[in-house]
C-alpha positions as a printed NumPy array, in Angstrom:
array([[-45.342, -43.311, -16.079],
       [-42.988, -40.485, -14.764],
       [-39.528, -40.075, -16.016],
       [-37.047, -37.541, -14.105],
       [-34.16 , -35.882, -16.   ],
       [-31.645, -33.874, -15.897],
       [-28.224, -32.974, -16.393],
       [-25.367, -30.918, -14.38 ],
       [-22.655, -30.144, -16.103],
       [-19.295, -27.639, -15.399],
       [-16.428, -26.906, -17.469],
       [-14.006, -24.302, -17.484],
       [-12.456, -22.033, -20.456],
       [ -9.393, -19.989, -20.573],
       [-11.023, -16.854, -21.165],
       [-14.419, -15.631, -22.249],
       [-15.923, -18.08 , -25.155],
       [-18.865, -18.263, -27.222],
       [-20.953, -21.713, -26.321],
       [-24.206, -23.155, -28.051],
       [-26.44 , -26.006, -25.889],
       [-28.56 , -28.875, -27.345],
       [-29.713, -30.162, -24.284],
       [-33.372, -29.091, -23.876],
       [-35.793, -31.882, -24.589],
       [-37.011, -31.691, -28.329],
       [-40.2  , -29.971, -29.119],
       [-41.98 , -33.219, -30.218],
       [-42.228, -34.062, -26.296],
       [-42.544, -30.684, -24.601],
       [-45.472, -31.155, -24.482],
       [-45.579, -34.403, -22.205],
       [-43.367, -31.83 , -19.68 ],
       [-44.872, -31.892, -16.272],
       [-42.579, -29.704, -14.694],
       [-39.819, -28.068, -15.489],
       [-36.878, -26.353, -13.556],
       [-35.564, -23.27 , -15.5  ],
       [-31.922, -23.588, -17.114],
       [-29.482, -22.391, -14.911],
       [-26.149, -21.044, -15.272],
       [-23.583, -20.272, -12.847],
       [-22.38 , -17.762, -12.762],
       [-25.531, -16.345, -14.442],
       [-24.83 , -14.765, -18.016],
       [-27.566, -13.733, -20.832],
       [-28.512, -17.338, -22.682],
       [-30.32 , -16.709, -26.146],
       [-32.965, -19.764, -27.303],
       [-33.206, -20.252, -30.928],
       [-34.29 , -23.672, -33.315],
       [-31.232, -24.653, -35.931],
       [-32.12 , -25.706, -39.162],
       [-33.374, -29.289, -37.933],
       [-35.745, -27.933, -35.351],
       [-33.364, -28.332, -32.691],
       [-33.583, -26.056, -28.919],
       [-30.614, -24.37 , -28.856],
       [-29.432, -21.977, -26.395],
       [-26.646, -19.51 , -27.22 ],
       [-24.271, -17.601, -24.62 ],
       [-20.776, -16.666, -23.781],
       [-19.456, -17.188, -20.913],
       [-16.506, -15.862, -18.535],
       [-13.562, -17.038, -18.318],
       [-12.827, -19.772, -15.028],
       [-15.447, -22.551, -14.107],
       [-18.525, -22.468, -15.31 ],
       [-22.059, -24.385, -14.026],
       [-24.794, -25.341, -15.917],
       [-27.892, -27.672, -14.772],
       [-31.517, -28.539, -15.598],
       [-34.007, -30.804, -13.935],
       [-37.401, -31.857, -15.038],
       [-40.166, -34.191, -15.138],
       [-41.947, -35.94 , -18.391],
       [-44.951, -37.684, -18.463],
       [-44.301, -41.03 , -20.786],
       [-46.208, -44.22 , -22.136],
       [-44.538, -46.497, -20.444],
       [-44.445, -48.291, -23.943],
       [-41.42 , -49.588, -25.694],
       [-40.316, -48.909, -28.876],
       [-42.412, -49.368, -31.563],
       [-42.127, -52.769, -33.98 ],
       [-44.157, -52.951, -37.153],
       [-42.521, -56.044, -39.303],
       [-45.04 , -55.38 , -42.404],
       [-44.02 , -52.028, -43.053],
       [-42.524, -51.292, -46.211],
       [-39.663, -48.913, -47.682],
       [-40.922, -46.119, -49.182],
       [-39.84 , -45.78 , -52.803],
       [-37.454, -42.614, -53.386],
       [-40.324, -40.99 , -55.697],
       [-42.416, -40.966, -52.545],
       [-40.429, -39.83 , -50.163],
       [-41.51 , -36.203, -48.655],
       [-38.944, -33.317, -49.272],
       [-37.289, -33.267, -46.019],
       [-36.353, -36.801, -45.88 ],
       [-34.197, -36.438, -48.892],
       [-31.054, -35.066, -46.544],
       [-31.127, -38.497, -44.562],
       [-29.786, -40.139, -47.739],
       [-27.255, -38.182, -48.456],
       [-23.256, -39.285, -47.048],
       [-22.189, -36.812, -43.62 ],
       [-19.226, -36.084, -41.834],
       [-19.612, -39.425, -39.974],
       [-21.628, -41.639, -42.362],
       [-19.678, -42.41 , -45.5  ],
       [-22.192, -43.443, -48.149],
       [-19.848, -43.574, -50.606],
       [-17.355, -46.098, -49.044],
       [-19.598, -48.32 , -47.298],
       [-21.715, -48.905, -50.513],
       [-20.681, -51.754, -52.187],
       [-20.135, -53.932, -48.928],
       [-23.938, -52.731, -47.987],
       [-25.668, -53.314, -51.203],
       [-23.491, -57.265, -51.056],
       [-24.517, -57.969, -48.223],
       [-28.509, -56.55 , -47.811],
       [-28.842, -56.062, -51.393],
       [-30.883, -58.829, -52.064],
       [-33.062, -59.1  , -48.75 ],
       [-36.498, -58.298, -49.137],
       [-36.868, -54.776, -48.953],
       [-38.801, -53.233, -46.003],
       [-38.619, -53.397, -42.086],
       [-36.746, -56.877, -42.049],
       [-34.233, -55.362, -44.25 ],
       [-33.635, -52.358, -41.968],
       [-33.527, -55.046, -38.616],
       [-30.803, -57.448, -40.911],
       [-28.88 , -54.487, -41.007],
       [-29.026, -53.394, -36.976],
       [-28.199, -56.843, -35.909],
       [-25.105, -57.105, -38.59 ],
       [-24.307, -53.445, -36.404],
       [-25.389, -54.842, -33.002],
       [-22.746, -58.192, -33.684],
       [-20.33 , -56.061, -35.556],
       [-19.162, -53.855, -33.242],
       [-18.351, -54.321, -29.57 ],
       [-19.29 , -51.404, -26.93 ],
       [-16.304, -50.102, -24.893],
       [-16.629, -46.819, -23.253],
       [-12.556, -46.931, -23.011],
       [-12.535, -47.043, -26.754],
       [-14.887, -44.213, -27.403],
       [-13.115, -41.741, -29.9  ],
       [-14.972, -38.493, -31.055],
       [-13.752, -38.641, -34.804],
       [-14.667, -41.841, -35.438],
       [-16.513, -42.749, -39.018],
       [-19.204, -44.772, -39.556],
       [-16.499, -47.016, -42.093],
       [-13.808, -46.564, -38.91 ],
       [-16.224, -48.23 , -37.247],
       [-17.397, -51.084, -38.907],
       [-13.482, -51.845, -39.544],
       [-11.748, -51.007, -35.936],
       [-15.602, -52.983, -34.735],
       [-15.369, -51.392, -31.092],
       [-17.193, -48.351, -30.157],
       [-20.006, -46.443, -27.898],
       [-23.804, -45.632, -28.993],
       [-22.787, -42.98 , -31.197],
       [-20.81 , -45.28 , -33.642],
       [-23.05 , -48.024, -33.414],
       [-25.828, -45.278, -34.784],
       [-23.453, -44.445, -37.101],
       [-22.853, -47.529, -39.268],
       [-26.775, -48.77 , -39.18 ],
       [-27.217, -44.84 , -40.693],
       [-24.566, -45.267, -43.17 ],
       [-25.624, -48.684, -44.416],
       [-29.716, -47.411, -44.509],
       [-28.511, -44.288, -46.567],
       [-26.404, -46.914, -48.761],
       [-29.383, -49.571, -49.311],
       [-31.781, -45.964, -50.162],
       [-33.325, -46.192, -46.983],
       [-33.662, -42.292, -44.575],
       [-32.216, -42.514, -41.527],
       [-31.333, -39.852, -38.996],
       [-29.47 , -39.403, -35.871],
       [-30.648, -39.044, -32.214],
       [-29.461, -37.593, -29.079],
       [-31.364, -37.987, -25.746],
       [-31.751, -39.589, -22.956],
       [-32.555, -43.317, -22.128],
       [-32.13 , -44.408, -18.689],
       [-32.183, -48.008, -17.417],
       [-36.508, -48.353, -17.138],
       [-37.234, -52.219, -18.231],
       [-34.076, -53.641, -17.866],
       [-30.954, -54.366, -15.321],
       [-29.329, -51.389, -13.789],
       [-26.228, -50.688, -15.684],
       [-23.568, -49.748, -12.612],
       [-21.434, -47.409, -15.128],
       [-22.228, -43.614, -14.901],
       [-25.272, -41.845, -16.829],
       [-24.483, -40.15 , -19.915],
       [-26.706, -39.124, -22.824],
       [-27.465, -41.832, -25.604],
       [-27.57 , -41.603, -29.63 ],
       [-29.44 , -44.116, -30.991],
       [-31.123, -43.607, -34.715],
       [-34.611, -43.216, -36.781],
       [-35.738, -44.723, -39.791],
       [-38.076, -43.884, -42.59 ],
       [-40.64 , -46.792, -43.577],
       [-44.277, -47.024, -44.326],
       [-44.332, -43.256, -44.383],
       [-42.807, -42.151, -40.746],
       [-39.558, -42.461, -38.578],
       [-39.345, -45.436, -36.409],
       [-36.844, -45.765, -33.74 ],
       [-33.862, -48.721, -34.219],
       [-30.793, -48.767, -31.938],
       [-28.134, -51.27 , -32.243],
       [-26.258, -51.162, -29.765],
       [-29.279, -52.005, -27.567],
       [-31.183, -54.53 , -30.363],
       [-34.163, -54.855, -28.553],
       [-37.083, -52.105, -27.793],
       [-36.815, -49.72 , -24.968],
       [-38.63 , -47.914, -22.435],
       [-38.526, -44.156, -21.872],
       [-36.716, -42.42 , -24.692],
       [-36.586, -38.618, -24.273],
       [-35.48 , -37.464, -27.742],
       [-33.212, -33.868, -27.145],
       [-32.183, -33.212, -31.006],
       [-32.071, -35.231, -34.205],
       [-29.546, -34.691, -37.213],
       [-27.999, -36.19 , -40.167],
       [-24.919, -37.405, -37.937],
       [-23.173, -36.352, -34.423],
       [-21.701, -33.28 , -36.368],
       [-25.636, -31.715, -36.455],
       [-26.327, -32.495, -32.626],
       [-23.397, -32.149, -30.824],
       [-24.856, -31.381, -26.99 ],
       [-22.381, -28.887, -25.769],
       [-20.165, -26.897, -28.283],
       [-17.319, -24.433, -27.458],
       [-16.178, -21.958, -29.883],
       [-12.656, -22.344, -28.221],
       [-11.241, -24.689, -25.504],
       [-12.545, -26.128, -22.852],
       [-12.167, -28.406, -19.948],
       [-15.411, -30.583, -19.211],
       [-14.826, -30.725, -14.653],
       [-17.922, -32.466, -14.041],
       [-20.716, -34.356, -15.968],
       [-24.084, -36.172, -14.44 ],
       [-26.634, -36.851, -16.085],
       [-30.037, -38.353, -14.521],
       [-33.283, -40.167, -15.944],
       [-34.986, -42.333, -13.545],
       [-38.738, -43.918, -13.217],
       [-40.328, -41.511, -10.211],
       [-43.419, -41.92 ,  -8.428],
       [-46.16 , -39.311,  -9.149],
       [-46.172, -38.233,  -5.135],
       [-42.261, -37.358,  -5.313],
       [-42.682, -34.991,  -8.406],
       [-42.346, -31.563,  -6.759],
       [-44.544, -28.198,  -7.242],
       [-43.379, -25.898, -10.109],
       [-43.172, -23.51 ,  -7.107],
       [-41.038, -25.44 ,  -5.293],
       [-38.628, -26.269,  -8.435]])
């Protein structure tokens, strides 16, 4: 299947300020890219691509002071397949675990190891370890917390969470995070988009989704509980320890945000156009 995506975005700054961008699609699915529209800015300014420290696109630029414009639009070939469900897999013992999974068990900004701990290890403690654990845990998110766009706050802990237990995607990936770290169990946060392919149309805006990944039987596996169920058509943009590691659009100084759409929509191969006519 086809997927179109894209964003267009404006904000505007009270004078010139430095701005970073995670909002190219990872490098683990460039490669499924059929076409591509370049990144545009308006007005135009000199944009600097680098990878952060998690393997993240980033782009780097500084930009005038008044409105500024910035959109992308693309096409990615996809499987069509939801996510991935593999109830025999095991944990993999902390001995075993490869070197860069050790920083997804570690407490962040938004995922409090330390204070969530005690309730985790009471409640899951004693489940059989492995991918039922890790699903025992989502649904405990999935009931625990209701979704609210109204209530959506941008501090808001993985513990402030699970007690206030209303939220958006973000917090929902949050607390499952948290509680995996807690129970020994890597798990990472994901930005990206996930549009409504398999399921109802949701009549609320667009916006970009977090949702996280999981370590068992020796790779990451996609879980998101605010959703519980699998999905179609995940287009993974950066992955973190938390929301501090991935934020999407970051201002070294204040902004505005003017306008925001974001698109990602099932297409028919005969309305993809040309690279030459992107």
């Amino acid at each position: 299947m086809l997927i179109n995506y894209g964003f267009d975005i404006t904000i505007t700054v009270p004078q010139a300020t430095p701005l970073i961008t995670l909002l190219d699609v990872h490098d683990s699915r460039r490669s499924d890219i059929k076409m591509e529209g370049a990144f545009v800015t308006r007005p135009e300014v000199p944009v600097k691509v680098y990878r952060d420290l998690f393997g993240n696109i980033c782009r780097r630029m500084v930009i005038p002071k008044g409105t500024f414009r910035f959109t992308l639009d693309g096409t990615i070939r996809d499987s069509g397949a939801p996510d991935a469900v593999d109830e025999s897999l095991a944990e993999v013992p902390i001995a075993g675990l490869p070197d860069d999974a050790f920083v997804y068990l570690l407490g962040s900004r938004y995922c409090e190891t330390d204070r969530l701990s005690e309730m985790a290890w009471k409640r899951f403690g004693s489940l059989a370890p492995g991918w039922s654990r890790v699903q025992a845990v989502v649904d405990f998110v999935h009931e625990r917390i209701t979704f609210d766009y109204a209530h959506a706050r941008a501090t808001r802990t993985a513990e402030e969470a699970y007690e206030e237990r209303i939220g958006v995607c973000r917090d929902f990936a949050h607390l499952t995070i948290a509680l995996c770290r807690c129970l020994n169990i890597p798990a990472r946060y994901v930005n990206g988009y996930l549009g409504d392919i398999g399921v109802p149309k949701d009549p609320a805006p667009m916006d970009f989704s977090a949702w996280c990944e999981v370590y068992l039987g020796g790779r990451w596996y996609t879980f998101d509980a605010r959703h519980n169920k699998p999905r179609i058509g995940r287009i993974v943009i950066a992955r973190g320890r938390d929301a501090t590691d991935v934020s999407l659009l970051h201002t070294f100084g204040q902004h505005t945000l003017d306008a925001f759409k974001v698109w990602t929509d099932e297409i028919e191969a005969q309305d993809v156009p040309s690279p030459a006519a992107a």
